[in-house]
C-alpha positions in Angstrom: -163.8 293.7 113.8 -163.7 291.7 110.1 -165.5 293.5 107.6 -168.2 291.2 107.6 -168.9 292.3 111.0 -168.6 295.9 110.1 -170.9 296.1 107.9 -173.5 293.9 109.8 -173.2 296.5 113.0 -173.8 299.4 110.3 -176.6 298.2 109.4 -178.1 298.4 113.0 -180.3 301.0 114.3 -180.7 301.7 117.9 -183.3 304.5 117.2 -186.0 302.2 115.9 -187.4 299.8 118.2 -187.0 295.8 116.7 -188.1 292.5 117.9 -185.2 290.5 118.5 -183.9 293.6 120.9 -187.0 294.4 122.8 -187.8 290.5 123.5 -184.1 290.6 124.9 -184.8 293.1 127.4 -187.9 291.2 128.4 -185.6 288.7 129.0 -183.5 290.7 131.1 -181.3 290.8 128.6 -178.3 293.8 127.7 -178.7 293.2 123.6 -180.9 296.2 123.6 -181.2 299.8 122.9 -182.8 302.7 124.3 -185.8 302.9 121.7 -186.0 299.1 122.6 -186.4 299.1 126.2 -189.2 302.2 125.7 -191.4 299.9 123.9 -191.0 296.8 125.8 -192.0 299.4 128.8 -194.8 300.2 127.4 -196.4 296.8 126.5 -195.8 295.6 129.9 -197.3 298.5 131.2 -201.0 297.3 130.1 -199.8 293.4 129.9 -197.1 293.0 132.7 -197.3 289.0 131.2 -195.4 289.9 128.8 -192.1 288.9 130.5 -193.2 286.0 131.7 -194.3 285.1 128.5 -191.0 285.8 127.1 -189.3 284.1 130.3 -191.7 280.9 129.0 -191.0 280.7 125.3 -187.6 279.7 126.2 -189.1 277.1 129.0 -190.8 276.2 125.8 -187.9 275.9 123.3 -185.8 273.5 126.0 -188.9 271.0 126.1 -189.7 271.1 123.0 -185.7 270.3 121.1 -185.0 268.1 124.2 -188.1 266.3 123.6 -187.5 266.2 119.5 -183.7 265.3 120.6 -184.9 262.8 122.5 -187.5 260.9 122.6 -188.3 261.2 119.0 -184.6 260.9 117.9 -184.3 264.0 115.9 -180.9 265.2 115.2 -181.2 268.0 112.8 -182.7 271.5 113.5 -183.5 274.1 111.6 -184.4 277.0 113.7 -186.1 279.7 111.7 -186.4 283.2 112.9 -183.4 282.7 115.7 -183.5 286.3 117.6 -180.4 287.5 120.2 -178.6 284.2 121.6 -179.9 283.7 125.4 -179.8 280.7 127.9 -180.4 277.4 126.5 -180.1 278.1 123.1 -181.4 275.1 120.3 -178.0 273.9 119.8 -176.8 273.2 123.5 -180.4 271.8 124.8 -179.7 269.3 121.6 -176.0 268.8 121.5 -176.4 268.2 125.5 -178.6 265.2 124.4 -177.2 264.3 120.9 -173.8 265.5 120.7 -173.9 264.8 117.0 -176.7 267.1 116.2 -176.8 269.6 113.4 -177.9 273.3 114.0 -179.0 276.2 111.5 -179.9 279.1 112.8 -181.8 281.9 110.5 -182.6 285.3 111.4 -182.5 288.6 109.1 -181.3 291.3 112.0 -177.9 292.2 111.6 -177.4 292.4 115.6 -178.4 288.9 116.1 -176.3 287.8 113.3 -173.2 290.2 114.5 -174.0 288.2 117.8 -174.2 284.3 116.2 -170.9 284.7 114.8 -169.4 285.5 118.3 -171.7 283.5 120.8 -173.7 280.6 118.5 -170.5 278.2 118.8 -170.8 274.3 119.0 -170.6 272.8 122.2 -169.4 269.4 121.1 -166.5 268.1 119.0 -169.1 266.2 116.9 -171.7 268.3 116.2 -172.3 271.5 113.9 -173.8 274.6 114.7 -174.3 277.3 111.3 -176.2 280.4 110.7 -177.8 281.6 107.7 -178.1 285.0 106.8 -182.1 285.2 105.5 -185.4 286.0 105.9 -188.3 283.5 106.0 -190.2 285.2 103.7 -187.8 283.7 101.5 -187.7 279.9 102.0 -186.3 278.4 98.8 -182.8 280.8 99.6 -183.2 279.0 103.5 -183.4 275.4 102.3 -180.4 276.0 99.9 -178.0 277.4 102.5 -179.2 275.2 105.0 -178.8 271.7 102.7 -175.3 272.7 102.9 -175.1 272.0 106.5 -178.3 269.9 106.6 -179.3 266.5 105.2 -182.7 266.6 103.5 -183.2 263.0 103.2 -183.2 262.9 107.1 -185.3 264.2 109.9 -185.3 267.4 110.1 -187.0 269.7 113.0 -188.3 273.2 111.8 -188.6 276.0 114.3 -190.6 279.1 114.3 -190.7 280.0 117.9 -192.9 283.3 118.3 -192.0 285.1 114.9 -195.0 284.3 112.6 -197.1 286.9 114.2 -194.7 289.4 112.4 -197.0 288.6 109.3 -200.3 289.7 109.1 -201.8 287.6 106.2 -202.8 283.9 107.1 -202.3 283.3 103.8 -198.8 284.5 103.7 -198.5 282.4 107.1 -199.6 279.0 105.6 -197.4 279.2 102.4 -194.1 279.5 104.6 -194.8 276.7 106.5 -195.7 274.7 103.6 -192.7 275.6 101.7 -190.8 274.6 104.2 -192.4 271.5 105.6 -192.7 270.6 101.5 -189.1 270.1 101.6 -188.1 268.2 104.4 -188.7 264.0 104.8 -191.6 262.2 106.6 -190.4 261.7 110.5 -189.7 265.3 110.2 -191.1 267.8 112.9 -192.6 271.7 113.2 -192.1 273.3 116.3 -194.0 276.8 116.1 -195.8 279.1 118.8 -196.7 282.4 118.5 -199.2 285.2 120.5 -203.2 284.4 121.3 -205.7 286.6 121.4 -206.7 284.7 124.6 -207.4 288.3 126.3 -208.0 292.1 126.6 -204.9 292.9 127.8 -202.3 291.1 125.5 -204.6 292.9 122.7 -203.9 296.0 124.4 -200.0 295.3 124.4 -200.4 294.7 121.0 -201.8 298.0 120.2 -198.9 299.4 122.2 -196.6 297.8 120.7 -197.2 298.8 117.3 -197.9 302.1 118.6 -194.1 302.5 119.5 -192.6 302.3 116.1 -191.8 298.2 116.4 -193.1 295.9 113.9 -197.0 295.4 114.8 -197.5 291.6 115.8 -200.5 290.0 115.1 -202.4 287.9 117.4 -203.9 284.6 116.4 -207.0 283.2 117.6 -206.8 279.4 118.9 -208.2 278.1 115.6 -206.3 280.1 113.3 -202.3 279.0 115.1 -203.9 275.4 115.1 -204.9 275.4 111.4 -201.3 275.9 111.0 -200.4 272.3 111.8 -202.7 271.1 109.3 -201.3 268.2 107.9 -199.3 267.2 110.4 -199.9 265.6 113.8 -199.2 267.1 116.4 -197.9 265.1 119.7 -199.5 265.0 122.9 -200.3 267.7 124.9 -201.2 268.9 121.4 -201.7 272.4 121.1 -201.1 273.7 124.8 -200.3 277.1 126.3 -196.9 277.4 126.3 -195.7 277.6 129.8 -197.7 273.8 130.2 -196.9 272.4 127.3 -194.7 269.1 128.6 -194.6 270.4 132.1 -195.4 267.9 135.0 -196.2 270.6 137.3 -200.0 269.8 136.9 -201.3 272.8 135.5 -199.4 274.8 138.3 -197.7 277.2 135.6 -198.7 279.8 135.0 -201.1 280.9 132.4 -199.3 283.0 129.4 -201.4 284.4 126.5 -199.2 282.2 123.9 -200.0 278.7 122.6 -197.7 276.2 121.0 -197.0 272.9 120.0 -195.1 270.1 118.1 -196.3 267.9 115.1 -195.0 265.1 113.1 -194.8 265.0 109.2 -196.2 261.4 108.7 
């Protein structure tokens, strides 16, 4: 193991629950510890959802980049709050339809980060896949070490797939989108979902979670995740539960406590 990577796995710590590890597990993942797997137990004990909701959010991410990849002829990605690589990561669902495209990846957990460096490798000669090393409560360091990788004069798709319920403020909510979104061209898009308060029970595994040591996560109410995409226009279905969102099963899927969409920077 290089130094780098020492450190990094030093700084992990199995006895305190984290995000990135217990949504793993609900993935059916291995990424995950002990103290992880206890409170991803007991969230799906009063919201069995969950897992399904975490099986959707990456239903989600493939329709989404393969829509932005393809039909709206995105080839840059910045992907904001990355958690432990899983199937169909943003970088093979767009290098599969644009073998050219560029990927950053940011996430702040040294595990995911010990695990980008091993796993988060291009899957084309001509593309370029990247990590950075940062937390998106810090968005002027992200747009710096990502325009080294990244071409700011060009389309650029921004990603926050199911982290911002990690901060509690709205406030705090908005200005990291802006900051970000302030940076990148028109004919760029957002990509975000997060949790709803859409019912008792994913309240309740809210509660639990929080109540196991993990980082609370906040729920949003319908009008407060779509007030996020002010400014932008968001592309049909619009704001859409994420399991539905650019299905063509009907309505069939099933329906998951978590709403997302995409929007254009005009």
């Amino acid at each position: 193991m290089s130094n780098d990577r020492a450190d990094l796995a030093a700084k992990i710590k199995p006895e305190i629950p984290h995000a990135a590890r217990i949504w793993n597990y609900w993935m059916g993942g291995k990424d995950n510890f002990e103290a992880d797997r206890a409170a991803g137990d007991a969230v799906a004990q009063v919201y069995p959802e969950i897992v399904t909701m975490a099986v959707q959010s990456r239903v989600f991410l493939t329709r989404a980049v393969r829509h932005l990849a393809g039909q709206a002829g995105i080839s840059q990605f910045l992907d904001i709050g990355t958690g432990l690589p899983t199937m169909q990561n943003t970088h093979e669902v767009a290098q599969s339809i644009n073998p050219a495209a560029r990927i950053v990846y940011v996430d702040n957990d040294p595990l995911v980060l010990v695990h980008a460096r091993a796993l988060l490798r291009n899957t084309t000669d001509e593309g370029v896949t990247a990590y950075v090393d940062g937390d998106y409560h810090e968005p002027e360091r992200i747009i710096a070490e990502a325009a080294k990788v990244l071409d700011f004069g060009q389309p650029i798709a921004v990603m926050f797939m199911g982290v911002l319920g990690y901060v509690e403020d709205l406030e705090v909510v908005r200005s990291i989108i802006g900051r970000v979104m302030d940076e990148v061209p028109a004919g760029s898009h957002m990509v975000l979902w997060d949790g709803t308060a859409t019912g008792e029970a994913v309240a309740e595994g809210s509660e639990k979670l929080a109540q196991s040591g993990a980082i609370p996560y906040y729920l949003r109410s319908l009008e407060e995740l779509g007030g996020f995409f002010a400014g932008l226009e968001l592309v049909e279905p619009g704001l859409a539960p994420i399991s539905r969102w650019g299905s063509d099963e009907g309505g069939q899927e099933p329906f998951i406590d978590a709403y997302g969409g995409v929007a254009r920077k005009p």
